[in-house]
C-alpha positions in Angstrom: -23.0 -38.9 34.1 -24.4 -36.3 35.7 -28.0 -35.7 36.1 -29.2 -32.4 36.2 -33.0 -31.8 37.9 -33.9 -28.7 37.3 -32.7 -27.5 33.7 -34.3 -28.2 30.4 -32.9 -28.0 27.1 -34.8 -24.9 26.2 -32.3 -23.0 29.0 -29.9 -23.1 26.1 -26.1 -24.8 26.2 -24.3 -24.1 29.6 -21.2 -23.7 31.6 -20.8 -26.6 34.5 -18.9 -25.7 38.1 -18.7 -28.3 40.2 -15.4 -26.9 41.8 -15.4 -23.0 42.9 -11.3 -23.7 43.0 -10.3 -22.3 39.9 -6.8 -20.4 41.0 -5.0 -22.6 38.9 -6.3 -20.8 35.6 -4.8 -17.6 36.6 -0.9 -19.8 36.1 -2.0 -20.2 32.6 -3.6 -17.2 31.2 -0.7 -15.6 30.4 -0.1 -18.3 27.1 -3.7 -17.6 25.8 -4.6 -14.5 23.5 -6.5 -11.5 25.0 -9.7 -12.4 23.4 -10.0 -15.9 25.3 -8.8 -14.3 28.6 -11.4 -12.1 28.0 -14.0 -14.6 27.8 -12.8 -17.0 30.5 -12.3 -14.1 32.8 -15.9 -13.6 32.0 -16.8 -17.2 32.9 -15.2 -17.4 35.8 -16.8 -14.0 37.2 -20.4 -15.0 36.9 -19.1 -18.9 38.1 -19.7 -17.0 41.3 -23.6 -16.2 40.3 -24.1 -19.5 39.5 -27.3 -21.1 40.1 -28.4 -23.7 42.6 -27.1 -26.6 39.9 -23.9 -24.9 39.8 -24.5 -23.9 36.0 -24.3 -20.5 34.4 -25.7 -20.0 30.3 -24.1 -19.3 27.8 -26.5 -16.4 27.0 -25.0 -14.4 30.6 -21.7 -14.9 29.5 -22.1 -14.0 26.0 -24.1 -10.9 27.4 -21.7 -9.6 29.6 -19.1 -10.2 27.0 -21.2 -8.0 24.8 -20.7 -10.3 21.2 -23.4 -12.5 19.7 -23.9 -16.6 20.9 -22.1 -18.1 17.8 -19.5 -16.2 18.4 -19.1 -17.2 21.8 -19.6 -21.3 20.8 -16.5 -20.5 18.4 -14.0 -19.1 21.2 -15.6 -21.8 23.6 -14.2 -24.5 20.8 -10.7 -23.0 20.7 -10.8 -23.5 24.6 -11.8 -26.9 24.2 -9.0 -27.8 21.5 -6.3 -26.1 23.9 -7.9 -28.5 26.6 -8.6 -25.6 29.0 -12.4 -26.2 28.6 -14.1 -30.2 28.2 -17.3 -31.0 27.4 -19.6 -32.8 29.9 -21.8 -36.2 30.0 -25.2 -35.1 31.1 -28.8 -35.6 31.0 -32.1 -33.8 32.0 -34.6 -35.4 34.8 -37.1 -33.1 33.0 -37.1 -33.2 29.8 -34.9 -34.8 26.3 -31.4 -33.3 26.1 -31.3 -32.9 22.3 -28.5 -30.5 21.2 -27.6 -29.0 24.3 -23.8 -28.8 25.3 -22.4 -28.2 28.7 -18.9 -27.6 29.4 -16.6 -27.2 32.5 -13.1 -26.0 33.8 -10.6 -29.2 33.2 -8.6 -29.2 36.6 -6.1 -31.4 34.4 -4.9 -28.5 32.8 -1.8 -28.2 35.4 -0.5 -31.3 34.2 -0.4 -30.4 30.0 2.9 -28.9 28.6 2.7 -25.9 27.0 3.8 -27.0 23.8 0.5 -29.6 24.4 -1.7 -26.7 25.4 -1.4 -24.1 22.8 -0.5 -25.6 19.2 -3.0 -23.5 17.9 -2.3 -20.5 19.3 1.4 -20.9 19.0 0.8 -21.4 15.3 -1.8 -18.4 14.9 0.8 -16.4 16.6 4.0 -17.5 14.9 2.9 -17.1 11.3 1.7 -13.7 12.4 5.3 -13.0 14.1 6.7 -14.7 11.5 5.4 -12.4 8.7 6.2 -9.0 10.8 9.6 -10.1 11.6 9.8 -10.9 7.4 8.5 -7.5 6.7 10.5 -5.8 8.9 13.4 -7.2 7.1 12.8 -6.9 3.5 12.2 -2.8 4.6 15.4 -3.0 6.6 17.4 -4.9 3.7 16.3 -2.1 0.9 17.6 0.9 3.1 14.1 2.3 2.9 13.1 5.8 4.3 10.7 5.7 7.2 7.0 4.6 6.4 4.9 7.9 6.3 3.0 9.1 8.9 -1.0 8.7 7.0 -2.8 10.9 9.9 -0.5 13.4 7.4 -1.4 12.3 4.5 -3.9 14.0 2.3 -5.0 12.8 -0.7 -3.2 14.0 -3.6 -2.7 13.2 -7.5 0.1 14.9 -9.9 -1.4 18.5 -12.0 -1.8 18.1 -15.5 -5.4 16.5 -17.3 -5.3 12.7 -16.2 -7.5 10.8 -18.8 -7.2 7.8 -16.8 -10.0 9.2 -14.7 -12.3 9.5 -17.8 -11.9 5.5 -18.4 -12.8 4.0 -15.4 -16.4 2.6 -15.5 -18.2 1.1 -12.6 -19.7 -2.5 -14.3 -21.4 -5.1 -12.5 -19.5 -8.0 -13.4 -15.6 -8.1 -14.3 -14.7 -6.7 -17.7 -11.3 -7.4 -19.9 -11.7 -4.7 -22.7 -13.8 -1.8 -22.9 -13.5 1.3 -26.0 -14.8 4.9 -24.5 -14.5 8.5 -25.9 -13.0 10.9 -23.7 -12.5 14.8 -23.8 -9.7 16.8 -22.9 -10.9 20.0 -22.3 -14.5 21.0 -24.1 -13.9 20.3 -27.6 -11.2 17.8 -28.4 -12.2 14.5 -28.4 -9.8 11.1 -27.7 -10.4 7.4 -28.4 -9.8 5.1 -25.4 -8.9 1.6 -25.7 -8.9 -0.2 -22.0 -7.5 -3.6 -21.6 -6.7 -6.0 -18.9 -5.6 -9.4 -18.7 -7.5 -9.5 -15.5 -10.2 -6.9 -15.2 -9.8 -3.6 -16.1 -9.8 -0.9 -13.4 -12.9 0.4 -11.3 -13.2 3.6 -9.1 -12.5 1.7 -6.3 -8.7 1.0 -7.8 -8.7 4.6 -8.8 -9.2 5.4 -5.5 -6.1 2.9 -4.3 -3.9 4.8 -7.3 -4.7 8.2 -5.5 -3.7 7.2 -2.3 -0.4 5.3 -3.8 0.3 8.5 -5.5 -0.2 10.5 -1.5 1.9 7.5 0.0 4.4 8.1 -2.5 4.9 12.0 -2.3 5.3 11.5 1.5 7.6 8.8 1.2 10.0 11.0 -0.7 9.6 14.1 1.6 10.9 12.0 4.3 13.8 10.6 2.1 14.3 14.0 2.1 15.3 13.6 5.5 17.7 11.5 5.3 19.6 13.7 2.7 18.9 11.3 0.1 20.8 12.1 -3.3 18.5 11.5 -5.5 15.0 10.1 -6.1 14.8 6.7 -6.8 11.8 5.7 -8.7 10.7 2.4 -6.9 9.0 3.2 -3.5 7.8 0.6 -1.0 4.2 1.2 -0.1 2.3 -0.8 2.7 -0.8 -2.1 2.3 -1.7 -1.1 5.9 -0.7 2.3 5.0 -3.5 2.5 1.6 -6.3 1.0 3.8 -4.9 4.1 6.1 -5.4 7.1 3.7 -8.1 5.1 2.5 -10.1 5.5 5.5 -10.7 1.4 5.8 -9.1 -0.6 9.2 -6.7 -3.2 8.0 -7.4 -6.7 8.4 -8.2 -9.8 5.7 -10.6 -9.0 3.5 -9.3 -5.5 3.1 -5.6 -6.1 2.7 -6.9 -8.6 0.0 -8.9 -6.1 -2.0 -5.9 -3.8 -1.7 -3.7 -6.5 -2.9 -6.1 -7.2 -6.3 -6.2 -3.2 -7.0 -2.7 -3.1 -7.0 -2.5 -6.3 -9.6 -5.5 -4.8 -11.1 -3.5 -1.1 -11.9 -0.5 -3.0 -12.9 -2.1 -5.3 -15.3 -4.6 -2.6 -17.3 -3.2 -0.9 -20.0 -4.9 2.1 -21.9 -4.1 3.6 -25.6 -5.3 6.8 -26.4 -5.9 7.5 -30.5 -6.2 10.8 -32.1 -4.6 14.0 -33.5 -1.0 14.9 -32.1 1.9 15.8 -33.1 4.5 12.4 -34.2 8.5 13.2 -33.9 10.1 11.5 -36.8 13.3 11.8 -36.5 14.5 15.8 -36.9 11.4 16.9 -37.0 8.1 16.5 -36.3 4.2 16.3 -38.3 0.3 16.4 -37.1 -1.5 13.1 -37.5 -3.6 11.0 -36.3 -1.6 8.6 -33.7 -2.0 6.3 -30.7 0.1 6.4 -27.3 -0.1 3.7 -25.0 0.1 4.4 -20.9 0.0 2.2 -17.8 -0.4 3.8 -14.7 2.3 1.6 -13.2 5.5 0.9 -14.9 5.8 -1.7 -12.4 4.5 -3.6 -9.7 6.7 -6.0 -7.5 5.2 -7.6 -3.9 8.2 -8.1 -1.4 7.9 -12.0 -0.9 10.7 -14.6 0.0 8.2 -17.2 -1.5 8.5 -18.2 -5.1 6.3 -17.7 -7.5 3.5 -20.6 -7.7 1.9 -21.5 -11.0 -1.5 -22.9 -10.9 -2.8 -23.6 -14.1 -2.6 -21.0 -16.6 -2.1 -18.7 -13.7 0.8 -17.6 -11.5 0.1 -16.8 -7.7 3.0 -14.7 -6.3 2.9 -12.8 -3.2 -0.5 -13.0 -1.9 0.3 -12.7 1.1 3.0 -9.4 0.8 2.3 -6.3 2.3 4.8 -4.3 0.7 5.2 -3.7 -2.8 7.7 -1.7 -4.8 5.9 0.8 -7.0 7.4 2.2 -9.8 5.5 5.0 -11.7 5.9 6.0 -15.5 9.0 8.1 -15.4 6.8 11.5 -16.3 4.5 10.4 -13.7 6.9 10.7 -11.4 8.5 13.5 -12.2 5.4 15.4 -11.9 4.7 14.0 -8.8 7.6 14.9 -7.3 8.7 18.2 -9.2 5.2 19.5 -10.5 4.3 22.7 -9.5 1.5 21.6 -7.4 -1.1 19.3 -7.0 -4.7 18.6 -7.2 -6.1 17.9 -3.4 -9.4 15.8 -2.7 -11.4 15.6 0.3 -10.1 13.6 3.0 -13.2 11.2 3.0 -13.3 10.8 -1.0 -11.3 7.4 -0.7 -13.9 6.3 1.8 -16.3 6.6 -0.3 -18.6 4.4 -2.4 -16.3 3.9 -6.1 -19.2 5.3 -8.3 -19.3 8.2 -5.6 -16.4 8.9 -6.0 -16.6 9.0 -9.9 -18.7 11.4 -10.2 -17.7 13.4 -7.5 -14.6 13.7 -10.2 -17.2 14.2 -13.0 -18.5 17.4 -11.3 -14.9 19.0 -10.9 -13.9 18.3 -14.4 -17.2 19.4 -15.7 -18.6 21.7 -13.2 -17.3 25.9 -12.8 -20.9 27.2 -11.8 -24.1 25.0 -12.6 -24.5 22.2 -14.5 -27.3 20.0 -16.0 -27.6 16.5 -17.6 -29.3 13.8 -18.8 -29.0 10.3 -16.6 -28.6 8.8 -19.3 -25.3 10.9 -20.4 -23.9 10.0 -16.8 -24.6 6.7 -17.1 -22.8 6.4 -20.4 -19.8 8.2 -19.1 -19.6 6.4 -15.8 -20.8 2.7 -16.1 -21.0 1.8 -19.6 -21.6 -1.5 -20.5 -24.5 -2.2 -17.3 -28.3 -2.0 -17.4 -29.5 1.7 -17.4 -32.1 0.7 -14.7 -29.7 -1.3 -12.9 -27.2 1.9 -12.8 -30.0 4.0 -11.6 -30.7 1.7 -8.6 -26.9 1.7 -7.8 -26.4 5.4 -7.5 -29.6 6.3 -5.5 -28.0 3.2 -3.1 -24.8 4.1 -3.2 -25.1 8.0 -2.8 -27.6 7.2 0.2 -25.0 4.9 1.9 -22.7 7.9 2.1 -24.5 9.2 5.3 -24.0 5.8 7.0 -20.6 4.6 5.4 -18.5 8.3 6.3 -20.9 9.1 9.4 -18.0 8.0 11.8 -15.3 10.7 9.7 -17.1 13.2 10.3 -17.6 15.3 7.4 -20.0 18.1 7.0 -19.6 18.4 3.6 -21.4 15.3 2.5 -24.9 14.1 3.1 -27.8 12.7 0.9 -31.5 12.2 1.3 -34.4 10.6 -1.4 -38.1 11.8 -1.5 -39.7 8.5 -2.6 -43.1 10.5 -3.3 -41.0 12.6 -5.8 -38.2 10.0 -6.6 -35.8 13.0 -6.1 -32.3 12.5 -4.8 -30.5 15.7 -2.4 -27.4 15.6 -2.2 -23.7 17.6 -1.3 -20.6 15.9 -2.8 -17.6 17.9 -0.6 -19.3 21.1 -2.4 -21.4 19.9 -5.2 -24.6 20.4 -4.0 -27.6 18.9 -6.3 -30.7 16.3 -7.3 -31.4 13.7 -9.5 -34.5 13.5 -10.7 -34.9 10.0 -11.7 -38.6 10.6 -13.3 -37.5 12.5 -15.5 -33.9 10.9 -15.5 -32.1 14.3 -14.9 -29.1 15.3 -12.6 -28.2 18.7 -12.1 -25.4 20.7 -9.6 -24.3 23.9 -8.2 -20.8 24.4 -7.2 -20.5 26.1 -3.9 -16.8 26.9 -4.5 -16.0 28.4 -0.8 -17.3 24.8 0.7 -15.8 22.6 -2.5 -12.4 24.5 -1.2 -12.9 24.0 2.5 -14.0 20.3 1.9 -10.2 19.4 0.7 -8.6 21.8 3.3 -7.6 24.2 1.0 -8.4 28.1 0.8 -8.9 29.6 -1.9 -6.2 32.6 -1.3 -3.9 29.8 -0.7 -4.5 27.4 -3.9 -1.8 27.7 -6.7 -4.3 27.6 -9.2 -7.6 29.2 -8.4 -9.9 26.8 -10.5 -9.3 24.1 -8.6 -8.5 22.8 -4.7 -4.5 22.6 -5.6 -1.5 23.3 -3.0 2.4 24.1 -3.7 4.5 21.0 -4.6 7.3 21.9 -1.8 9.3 19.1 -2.9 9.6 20.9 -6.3 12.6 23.2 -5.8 14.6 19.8 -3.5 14.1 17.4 -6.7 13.6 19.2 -10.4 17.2 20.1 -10.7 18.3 16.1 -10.3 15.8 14.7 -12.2 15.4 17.6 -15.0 19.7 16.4 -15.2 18.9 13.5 -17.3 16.6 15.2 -19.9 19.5 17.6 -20.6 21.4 14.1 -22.2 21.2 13.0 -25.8 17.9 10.8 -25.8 19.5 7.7 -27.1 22.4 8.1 -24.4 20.6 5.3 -21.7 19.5 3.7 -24.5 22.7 2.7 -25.8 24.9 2.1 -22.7 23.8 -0.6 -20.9 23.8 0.4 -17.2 23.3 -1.2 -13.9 22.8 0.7 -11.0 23.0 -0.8 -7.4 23.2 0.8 -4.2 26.5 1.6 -4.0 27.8 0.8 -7.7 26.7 1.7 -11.2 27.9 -1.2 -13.8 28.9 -0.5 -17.6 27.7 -3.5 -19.7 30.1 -3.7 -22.4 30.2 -6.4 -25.6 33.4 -8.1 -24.0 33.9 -6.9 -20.7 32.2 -4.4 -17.9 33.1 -2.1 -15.4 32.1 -0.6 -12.0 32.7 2.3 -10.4 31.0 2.7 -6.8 30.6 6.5 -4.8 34.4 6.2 -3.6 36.0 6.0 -7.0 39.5 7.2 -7.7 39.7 10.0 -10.4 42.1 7.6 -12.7 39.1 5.2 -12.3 35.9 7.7 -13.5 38.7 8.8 -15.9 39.3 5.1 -17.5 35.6 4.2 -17.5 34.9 7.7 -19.6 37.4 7.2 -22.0 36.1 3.3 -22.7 32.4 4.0 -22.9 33.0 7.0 -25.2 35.5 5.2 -27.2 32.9 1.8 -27.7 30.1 3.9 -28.1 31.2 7.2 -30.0 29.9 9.7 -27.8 31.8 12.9 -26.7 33.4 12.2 -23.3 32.0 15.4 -21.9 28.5 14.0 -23.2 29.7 10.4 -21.3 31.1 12.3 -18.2 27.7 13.7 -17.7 26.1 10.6 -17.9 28.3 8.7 -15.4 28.0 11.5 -13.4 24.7 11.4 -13.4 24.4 7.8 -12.6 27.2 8.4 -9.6 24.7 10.7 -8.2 22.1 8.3 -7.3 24.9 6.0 -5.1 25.2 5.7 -1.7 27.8 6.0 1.0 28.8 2.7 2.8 27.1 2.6 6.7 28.5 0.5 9.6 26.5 0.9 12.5 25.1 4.0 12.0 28.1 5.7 10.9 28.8 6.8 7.5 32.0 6.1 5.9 32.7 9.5 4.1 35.4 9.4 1.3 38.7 10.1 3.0 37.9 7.5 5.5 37.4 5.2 3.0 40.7 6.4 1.3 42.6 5.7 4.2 41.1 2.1 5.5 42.9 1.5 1.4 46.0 3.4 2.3 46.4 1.6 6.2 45.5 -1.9 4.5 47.4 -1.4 1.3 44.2 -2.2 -1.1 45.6 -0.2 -3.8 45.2 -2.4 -6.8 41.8 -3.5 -5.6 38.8 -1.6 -7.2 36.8 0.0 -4.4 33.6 -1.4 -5.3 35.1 -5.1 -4.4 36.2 -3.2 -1.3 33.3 -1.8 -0.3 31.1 -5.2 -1.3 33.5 -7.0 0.8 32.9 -4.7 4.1 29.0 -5.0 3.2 29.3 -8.9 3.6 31.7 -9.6 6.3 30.0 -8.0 9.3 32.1 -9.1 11.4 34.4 -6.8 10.6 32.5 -3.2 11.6 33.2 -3.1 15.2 37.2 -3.3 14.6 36.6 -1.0 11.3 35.3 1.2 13.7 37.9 1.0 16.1 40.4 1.9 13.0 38.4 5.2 12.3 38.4 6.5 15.6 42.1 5.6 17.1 43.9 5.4 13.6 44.9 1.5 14.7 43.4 -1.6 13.5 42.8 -4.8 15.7 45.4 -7.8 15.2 42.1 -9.9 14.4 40.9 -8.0 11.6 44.3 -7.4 10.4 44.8 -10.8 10.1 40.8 -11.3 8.1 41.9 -8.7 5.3 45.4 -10.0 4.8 44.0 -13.7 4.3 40.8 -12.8 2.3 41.1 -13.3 -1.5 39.9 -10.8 -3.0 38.2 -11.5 -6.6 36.4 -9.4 -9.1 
């Protein structure tokens, strides 16, 4: 045990050297993680300052590291458990030892295995590998476009009046159901009926469906790039990439509040009651009616682990960070062919939810000045909470904006409170204003130049004029292939069952099915026509649109990197003899035997096929 003379336990826990020979660390740095190389870096730098007892506190170390004490104890434990660090038997000449800990380099180190050394960091690192490697995959797998670039993203939502923004109320505590009315426009009033069988959507998910609808847009304009046929509703959108547009830094916590927005969107439904007009059959009548909308038709996290039920729940994917997202089929067409779209300050998403709501309250409501009652605000934007407990919120929350969105940068938004006067200042992005909470008023000005300027958009430049909007460029690439379908008898999808894959469409008939894939032969399309119009009773022009339709949406078979057009398809059948195999069996067999693309390869460019694969397609049984 060693006895130290001179310390007390009030000079705090405490690194021991005993040995200035600590070369042999440097040999094993290189299997630690940067934060502990950091810190025993640190260590051994002031080892050299050490005192007469040859000890050096924790307090220097965790100074010069610049991070708090605790923090330091916890990287000093990990040390321990990798057995680069042990503690030390001790005692003070001077005074009790109490909770004091003092630690040194072990000079056995040399002779642990790394496998003994870093379980922990081995494991740390291979789950995180592990679940890159897996997501890197599952994108590869789905022939996805390229991720978008977010530092290009700005945040965008489909034209048109969205009521959904209308519904979402800021509550304190989780709600299921909730009934609101809504406006569209100034007079006509609607009937709201949220559900959920979760919670029902806040203005922070609204904020996560604006920048899925951004991530979405941008996804497509690079698909666009790739001379994508068509569209295919069901994008893959990262979670890194919403905390991104978002304005947040990815990590734990956040990826899991991203992860329960997303569930949280899915899972709340709204139905809308009152007048319209109701299409019965040939024609159509005004009435009272109710339409039901989710804002996502679906909602699938890319996992390769089962679903998990526990209890009267299911757990599945809470882990993922990519989920397919697919959008009401209007939705997306106005996303994608609208003529433009509304634009929101960059910082908006940043922003604190009930901000953010009535930041959207002002450019619904507001053309010039407006006025209000609290209370009618407070109706509108948390119903269902304490009136004095809303009040509280949005003098916090507006007043956090100057902290929270300091380090964007944005001059168009700042707040400030008179406590004497109980008056709130503030500018939302161009709505500039006060609340009075005395007298429980809020009123605004619009600055229309700065509201403009605040989502990067001039006002010469902006489709329409009433609002910050810019030109859906996408518009004139996409409308003509997805306007196609609405030019078929409605019932038409209804009735033939269909199956698209990627590079075959499927015909779901009562006693048999067929396939056709992108490299079809005419007496092929030809036979499938004839069937489906025959079962169904459809014109075959009517059917032939369909199907070709559906062929549109195919794609071309790839073997490393090169894409097999038709004719060379035609004659890899013609130099093998396939003829009486369908070409979708063909083309599923080249997409499973890999092993074959080099010598296909080889084919195409010299017009002679290896011995060896020869020999694989003249043995294969080929089965459909």
């Amino acid at each position: 045990m060693i006895t130290f003379l001179e310390r007390t336990y009030k000079d705090g826990n405490f690194f021991y050297f005993p040995d200035n020979d600590l070369h042999w660390v440097d040999d094993q740095k290189s299997l630690l993680t940067k934060v502990l190389i950091d810190t025993i870096e640190a260590t051994i730098s002031l080892s050299q300052n050490a005192d007469s007892e040859k000890t050096v506190n924790f307090s220097k170390v965790a100074s010069y590291l610049d991070i708090p004490t605790n923090l330091l104890g916890k990287r000093i434990k990990r040390l321990v458990e990798l057995n680069i660090l042990k503690p030390i038997e001790f005692k003070f000449s001077a005074s009790k030892k109490l909770r004091i800990s003092g630690y040194m380099f072990n000079n056995a180190f040399e002779e642990v295995s790394i496998e003994e050394i870093a379980p922990f960091e081995q494991t740390t690192k291979q789950k995180s590998a592990i679940k890159r490697a897996l997501e890197k995959k599952l994108y590869i797998d789905g022939s996805y476009a390229p991720r978008p670039n977010t530092s290009e993203i700005s945040p965008i939502r489909q034209s048109g009046n969205f009521l959904v923004e209308q519904c979402i109320t800021s509550t304190n505590a989780p709600t299921k159901k909730m009934a609101k009315l809504i406006n569209i426009g100034n007079k006509q009033e609607i009937k709201a009926h949220i559900t959920s069988t979760s919670r029902i959507m806040n203005p922070e998910d609204l904020q996560v469906l604006f920048a899925c609808y951004s991530l979405i847009h941008k996804y497509h304009e690079n698909s666009v790039a790739l001379n994508e046929q068509k569209p295919i509703n069901n994008t893959p959108i990262h979670i890194a990439d919403i905390a991104a547009v978002r304005g947040k830094t990815t990590g734990g916590t956040t990826n899991n509040k991203i992860r329960e927005s997303l569930e949280t969107i899915y899972r709340t439904n709204f139905e809308f009651y009152g007048l319209g007009e109701i299409d019965i059959h040939k024609h159509s009548i005004s009435g009272y009616m109710r339409q039901k909308f989710t804002n996502f038709a679906q909602c699938t996290p890319l996992s390769e682990v089962d679903a998990v039920i526990s209890g009267d729940d299911i757990i599945f994917g809470k882990d993922s960070m990519i989920y397919l997202i697919k959008l009401p089929d209007d939705v997306f067409t106005e996303l994608l062919t609208g003529k433009y779209h509304f634009v929101f300050p960059q910082a908006s998403l940043s922003a604190p939810g009930i901000v953010f709501s009535l930041y959207l309250r002002f450019r619904s409501r507001v053309k010039n000045t407006f006025s209000e009652s609290l209370k009618t605000t407070w109706s509108s934007l948390a119903k269902g909470s304490d009136f004095k407990d809303f009040k509280v919120s949005l003098r916090t929350q507006l007043l956090k904006v100057n902290k929270k969105l300091k380090r964007i940068n944005d001059p168009y938004v700042y707040s400030s409170f008179d406590e004497k006067e109980e008056r709130l200042t503030f500018n939302l992005w161009g709505y500039h204003g006060f609340i009075c909470f005395k007298e429980n008023l809020l009123s605004v000005k619009c600055h229309e130049k700065e509201m403009f300027a605040a989502c990067k958009v001039s006002m010469s430049d902006a489709v329409n004029k009433n609002a910050p909007t810019i030109e859906n460029h996408l518009r004139t690439i996409f409308e003509p292939q997805l306007q196609l379908e609405t030019t078929l008898p409605k019932n038409l999808s209804k009735v033939i069952k269909t199956f698209i894959n990627k590079y075959d469409v499927t015909y779901k008939l009562i006693n048999n099915s067929y396939t056709l894939s992108i490299y079809h032969s005419d007496s092929e399309l030809d036979d499938v026509i004839t069937v489906l119009s025959r079962e169904y009773g459809f014109d075959s022009s009517t059917v032939a649109k369909k199907v070709a339709y559906d062929l549109s949406s195919l794609h071309l078979l790839s073997i490393k990197g090169r894409t097999i057009t038709k004719s060379e398809f035609m004659f890899i059948v013609d130099y093998f003899g396939l003829f009486d195999i369908p070409n979708h069996v063909i083309v599923k067999y080249f997409i499973r035997f890999r092993s074959t693309h080099n010598d296909l390869i080889t084919l195409l460019d010299t017009g002679d096929a290896p011995d060896q694969l020869i020999q694989k397609i003249e043995s294969h049984n080929f089965t459909w």
